[in-house]
N, C-alpha and C positions, 0 to 999 in steps of 0.2 A: 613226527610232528603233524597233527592233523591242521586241518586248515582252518579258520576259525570266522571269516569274512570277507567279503569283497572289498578291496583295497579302491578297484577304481575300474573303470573302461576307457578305451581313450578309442574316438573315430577321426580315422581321415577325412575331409571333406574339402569339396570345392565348394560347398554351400555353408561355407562357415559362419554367416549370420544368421542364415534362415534356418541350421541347425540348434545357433545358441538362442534362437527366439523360443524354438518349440524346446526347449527342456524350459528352459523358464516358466513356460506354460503350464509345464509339470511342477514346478516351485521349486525348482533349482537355479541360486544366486550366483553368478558371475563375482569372481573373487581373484585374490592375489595367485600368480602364477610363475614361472620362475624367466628369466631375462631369456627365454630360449632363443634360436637366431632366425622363426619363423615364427609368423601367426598364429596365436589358436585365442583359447581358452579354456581356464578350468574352470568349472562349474560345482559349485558348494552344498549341500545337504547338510546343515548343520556346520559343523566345524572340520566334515571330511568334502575332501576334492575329488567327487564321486567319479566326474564326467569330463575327460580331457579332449576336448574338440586340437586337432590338428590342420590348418591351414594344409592343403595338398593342390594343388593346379597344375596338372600334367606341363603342361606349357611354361610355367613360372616354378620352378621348384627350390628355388633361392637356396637357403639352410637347411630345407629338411635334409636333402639328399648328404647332404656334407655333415650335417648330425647324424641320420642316421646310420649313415655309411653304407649307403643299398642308394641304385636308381630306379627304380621303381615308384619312388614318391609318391608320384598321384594317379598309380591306376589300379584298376578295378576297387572305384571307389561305392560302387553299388550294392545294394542287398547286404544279405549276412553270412555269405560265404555258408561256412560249416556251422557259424552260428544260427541256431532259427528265429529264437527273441531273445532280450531282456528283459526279467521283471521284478519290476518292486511290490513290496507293500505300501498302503496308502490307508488316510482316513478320508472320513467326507469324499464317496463319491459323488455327490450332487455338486458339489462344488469344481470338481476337476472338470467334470459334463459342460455347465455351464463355459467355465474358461475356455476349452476345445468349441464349443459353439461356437461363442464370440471373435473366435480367432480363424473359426472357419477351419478347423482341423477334424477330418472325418476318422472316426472311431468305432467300432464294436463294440456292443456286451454280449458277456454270457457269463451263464451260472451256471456251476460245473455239481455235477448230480451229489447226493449224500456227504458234500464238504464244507456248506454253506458257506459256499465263498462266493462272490461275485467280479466277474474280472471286467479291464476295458480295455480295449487293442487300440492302438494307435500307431503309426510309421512315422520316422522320422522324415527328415525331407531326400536324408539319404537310402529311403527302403527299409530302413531296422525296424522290425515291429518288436515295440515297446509293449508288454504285457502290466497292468495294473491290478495287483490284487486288495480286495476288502472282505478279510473274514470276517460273518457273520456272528 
């Protein structure tokens, strides 16, 4: 059974506002999520629930720990571990630019030799550098 898509990511965060601000900025909608017994949010692309923000506060660990059945909850909420980014495809980079501008979110480009693609980096508030592709 080969694998055919990305079903979703989910990040832990103790910045769980100022992480579901910056995917919105990316133009992902905050959407229905299921009764779970801690905070988050899923974050929508269409009609999939691409990005599941988990509420985690070392200090406060309410239901995660008792859902997820590990105490660990809220730590090592930084960086990407063994992950190095995430990245999508995108249209209209001028338009993503502009949004990051406005919202004061610092970003990267670069163009990656003989593939005419153009990318744009950006970190979440959690450290995850988000990669944005626009083939040419």
């Amino acid at each position: 059974m080969p694998l055919t898509n990305i079903d979703h990511y989910a990040i832990r965060t103790s910045k769980l506002e100022e992480t579901k601000a910056f995917y919105e900025v990316l133009g992902l909608v905050d959407g229905q999520r299921p009764n779970f017994p801690f905070k988050g949010h899923w974050l929508y692309l269409g009609e999939v629930a691409l990005v599941h923000l988990i509420s985690a506060d070392p200090n406060k660990p309410g239901g995660l720990e008792e859902y997820l059945g590990e105490a660990e909850g809220g730590k090592n909420l930084l960086g990407s571990g063994s992950v190095d980014h995430l990245a999508f495809r995108a249209t209209d980079a001028n338009a993503l630019k502009q949004r990051l501008e406005d919202q004061n979110i610092a970003f990267t480009e670069r163009e990656v030799p003989n593939m005419q693609l153009f990318q744009i980096f950006a970190k979440d508030p959690n450290n995850i550098t988000i990669e944005i592709n626009y083939y040419q």
